[in-house]
N, C-alpha and C positions, 0 to 999 in steps of 0.2 A: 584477606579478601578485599578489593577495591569495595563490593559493599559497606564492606566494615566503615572504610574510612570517611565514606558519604556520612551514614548515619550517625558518626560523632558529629560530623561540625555542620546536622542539620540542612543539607543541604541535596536537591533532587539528582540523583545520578541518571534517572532516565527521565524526560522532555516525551510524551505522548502527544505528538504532532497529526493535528485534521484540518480539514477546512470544511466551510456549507460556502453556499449560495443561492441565489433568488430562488429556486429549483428545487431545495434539497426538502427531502419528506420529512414532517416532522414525527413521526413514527419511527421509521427506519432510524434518525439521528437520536429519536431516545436512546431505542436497543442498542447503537452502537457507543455511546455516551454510558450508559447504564454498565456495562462490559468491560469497558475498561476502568468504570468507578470499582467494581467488586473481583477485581484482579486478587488471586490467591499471592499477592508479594506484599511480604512484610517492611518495607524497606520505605523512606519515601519518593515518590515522585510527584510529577507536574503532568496536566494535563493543557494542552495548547491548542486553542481555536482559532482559526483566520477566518474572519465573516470576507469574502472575495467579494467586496461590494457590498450593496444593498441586500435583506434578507427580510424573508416575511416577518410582520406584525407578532403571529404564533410563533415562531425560533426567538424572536428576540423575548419575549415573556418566557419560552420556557428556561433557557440559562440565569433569566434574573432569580431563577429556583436556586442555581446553586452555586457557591460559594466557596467555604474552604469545607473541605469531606477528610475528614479526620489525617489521613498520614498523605491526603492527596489533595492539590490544590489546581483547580482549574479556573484560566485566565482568558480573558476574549481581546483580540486583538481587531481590529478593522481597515480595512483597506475603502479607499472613497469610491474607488470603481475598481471594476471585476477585469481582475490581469488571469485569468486561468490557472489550472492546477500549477503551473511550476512557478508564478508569480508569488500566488498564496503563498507554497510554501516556502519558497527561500524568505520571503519577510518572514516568516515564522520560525525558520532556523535561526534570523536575527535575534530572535525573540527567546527563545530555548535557553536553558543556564544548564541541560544535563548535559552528559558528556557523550551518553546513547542514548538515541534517539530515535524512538519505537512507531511507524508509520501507521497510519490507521486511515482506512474509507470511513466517510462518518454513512455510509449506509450497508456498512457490515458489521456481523459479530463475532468478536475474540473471545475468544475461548477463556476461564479464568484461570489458566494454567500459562498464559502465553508469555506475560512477563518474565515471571519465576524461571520460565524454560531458558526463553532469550537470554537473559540476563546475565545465568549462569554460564550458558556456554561464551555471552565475551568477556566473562572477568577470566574465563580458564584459557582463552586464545586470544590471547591480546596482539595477534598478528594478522587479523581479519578486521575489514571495513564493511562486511555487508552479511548479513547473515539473513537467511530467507527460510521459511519455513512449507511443507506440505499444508491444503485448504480442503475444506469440502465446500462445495457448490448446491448452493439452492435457491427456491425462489420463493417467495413472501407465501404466509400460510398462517390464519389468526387462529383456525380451528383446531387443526390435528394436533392429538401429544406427542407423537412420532412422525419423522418424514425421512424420508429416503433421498440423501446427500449422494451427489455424486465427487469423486475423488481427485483433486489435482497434488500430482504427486509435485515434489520439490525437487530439483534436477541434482544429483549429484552433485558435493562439493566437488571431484574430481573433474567433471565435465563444464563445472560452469561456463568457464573460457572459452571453453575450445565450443562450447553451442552455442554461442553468445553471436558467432558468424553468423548461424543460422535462423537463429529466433532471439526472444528476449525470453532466456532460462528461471528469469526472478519474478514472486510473485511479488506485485509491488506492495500489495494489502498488506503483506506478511513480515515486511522489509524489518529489521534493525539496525541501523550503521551510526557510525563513531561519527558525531557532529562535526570535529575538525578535519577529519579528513574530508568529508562534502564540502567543506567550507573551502579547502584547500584549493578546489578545483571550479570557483565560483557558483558551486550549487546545482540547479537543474538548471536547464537552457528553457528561455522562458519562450522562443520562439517557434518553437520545436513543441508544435499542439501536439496531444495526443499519447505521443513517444517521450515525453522529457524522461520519464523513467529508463527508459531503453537506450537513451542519450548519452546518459548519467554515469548508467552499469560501463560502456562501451567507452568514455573517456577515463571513467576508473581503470580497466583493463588496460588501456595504451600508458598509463601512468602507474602500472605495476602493483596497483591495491590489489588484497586478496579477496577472495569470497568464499561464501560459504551455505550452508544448509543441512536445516534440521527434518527428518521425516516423520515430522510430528502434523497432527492438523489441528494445527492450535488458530485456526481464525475461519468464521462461517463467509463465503462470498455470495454475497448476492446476487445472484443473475438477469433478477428482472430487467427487461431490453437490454443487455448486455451486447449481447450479438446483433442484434438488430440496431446499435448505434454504431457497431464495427464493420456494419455491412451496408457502408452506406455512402455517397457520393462525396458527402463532405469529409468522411476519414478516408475514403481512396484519396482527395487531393491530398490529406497531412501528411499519408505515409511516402505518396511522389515526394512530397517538400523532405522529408525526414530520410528518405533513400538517395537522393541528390548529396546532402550534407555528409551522412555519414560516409560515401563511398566519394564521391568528387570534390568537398569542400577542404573533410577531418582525413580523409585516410585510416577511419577508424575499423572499417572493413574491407578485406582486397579485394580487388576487382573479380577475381575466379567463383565466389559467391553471386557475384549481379544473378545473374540465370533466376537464380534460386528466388532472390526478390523479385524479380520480373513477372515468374510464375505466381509470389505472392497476390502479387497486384490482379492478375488474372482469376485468381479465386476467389476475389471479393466482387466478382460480375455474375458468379453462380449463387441461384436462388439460393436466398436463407436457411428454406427447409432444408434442401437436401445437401447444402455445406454442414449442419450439425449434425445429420443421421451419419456421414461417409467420412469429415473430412473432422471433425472433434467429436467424433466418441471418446466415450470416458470409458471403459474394461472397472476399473473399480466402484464399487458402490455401498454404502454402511446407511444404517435405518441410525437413525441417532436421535433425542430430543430436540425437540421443535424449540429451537433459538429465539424466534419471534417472542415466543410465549414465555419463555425466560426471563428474558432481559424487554421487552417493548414496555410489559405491564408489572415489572418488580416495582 
């Protein structure tokens, strides 16, 4: 087993990649810190944080908490000003020594089964670059033992590709992919706000990587304004800037799709409400324990 051979010579096979910045909650980044500290893998890894700039007074006191946590060790890296999500993290693939490289929101929670799961499935397919997994969706909740998650299923490995015209199939939260092959292809595109994930998936595809996914819900997504930051002036202009490139610059999508994008752009002009009752409903939904209260205050 490729596990095996990390664990002799002491060294992290998976690189647990996040980033914060001025913004990020300190709450929310415990629970998702906390989550990935008390992963069910026995094995060792690394945990990796890019401060994207300047960061509150309280994030930087809570990390001077912690140090090296037994088979895991978490490292802070720092950038002097804020290059946005795909900035953060290609310095921080610079920074990574595993060889899979486990993506994480620092304001979500993983499940403690997610490693173990991922992990396994790419020491046994060592012919995939991206493995993505099912989430459940919910939104902050200090009180309840139980709350009622809504279901994002993981797209078929089979479809990945071919839906990849149409949307972006991968959860990015969920993401695990092979560090050299990202590296191969310079990483995320740091220009490309918003989309670098969607960017990313889509020059992998024209460069013949494989994908994949697990229908496991092995990571909680937060929702809070979720939608309401998607639905909004300044991501209508990223998605123009990211629909230009991919179709007129990369040729990463043919032009018999535009339609399809076009209509996108027109549904981020329809009120908030009534885009999430009609146009993302979820059909699935599971009562599960309250993440918050797991992991915010272990």
């Amino acid at each position: 087993m490729l596990e095996d051979s990390y664990k002799k010579e002491n060294y992290p096979l998976v690189s647990c990649l996040g980033s914060v910045y001025i913004n990020s909650n300190l709450d929310e980044l415990r629970g998702a810190i906390n989550s990935i500290i008390n992963q069910n893998y026995k094995f060792i890894f690394e945990i990796i944080i890019v401060f994207d700039g300047p960061v509150s007074n309280e994030i930087e006191e809570f990390f001077k908490s912690y140090k090296k946590l037994n088979n895991k060790e978490l490292k802070i890296y720092r950038l002097k000003e804020n290059k946005g999500l795909g900035g953060a993290l290609n310095f921080g693939l610079t920074k990574c020594r595993g060889s899979l490289i486990a993506r994480f929101d620092t304001d979500d929670i993983n499940h403690p089964d997610r490693l173990a799961n991922q992990v396994s499935f790419m020491s046994n397919n060592s012919d995939i670059s991206v493995l993505c997994t099912s989430a459940y969706e919910f939104k902050s909740d200090k009180f309840s033992r139980n709350i009622i998650c809504k279901v994002r299923r993981a797209c078929p490995s089979k479809y990945i590709r071919l839906l990849m015209s149409l949307k972006n199939p991968i959860n990015h939260p969920t993401v695990m992919f092979r560090r050299q092959d990202i590296l191969k292809l310079d990483g995320y595109p740091e220009k490309i706000k918003f989309f670098e994930d969607y960017f990313l998936w889509l020059k992998l595809r024209k460069n013949n990587f494989k994908f994949a996914s697990l229908d496991k819900n092995l990571v909680y997504v937060r929702t809070d304004g979720l939608y309401s930051r998607r639905y909004s002036l300044a991501y209508l202009k990223k998605e123009i800037f990211f629909i230009k490139n991919v179709f007129f610059k990369f040729s990463y999508i043919s032009f018999i799709f535009l339609p399809i994008f076009a209509l996108r752009l027109f549904l981020r002009l329809i009120p908030l409400e009534f885009f999430q009752k009609l146009l993302r409903h979820r059909k699935g939904k599971e009562k599960v324990k309250n993440p918050d209260l797991i992991f915010i205050h272990k």
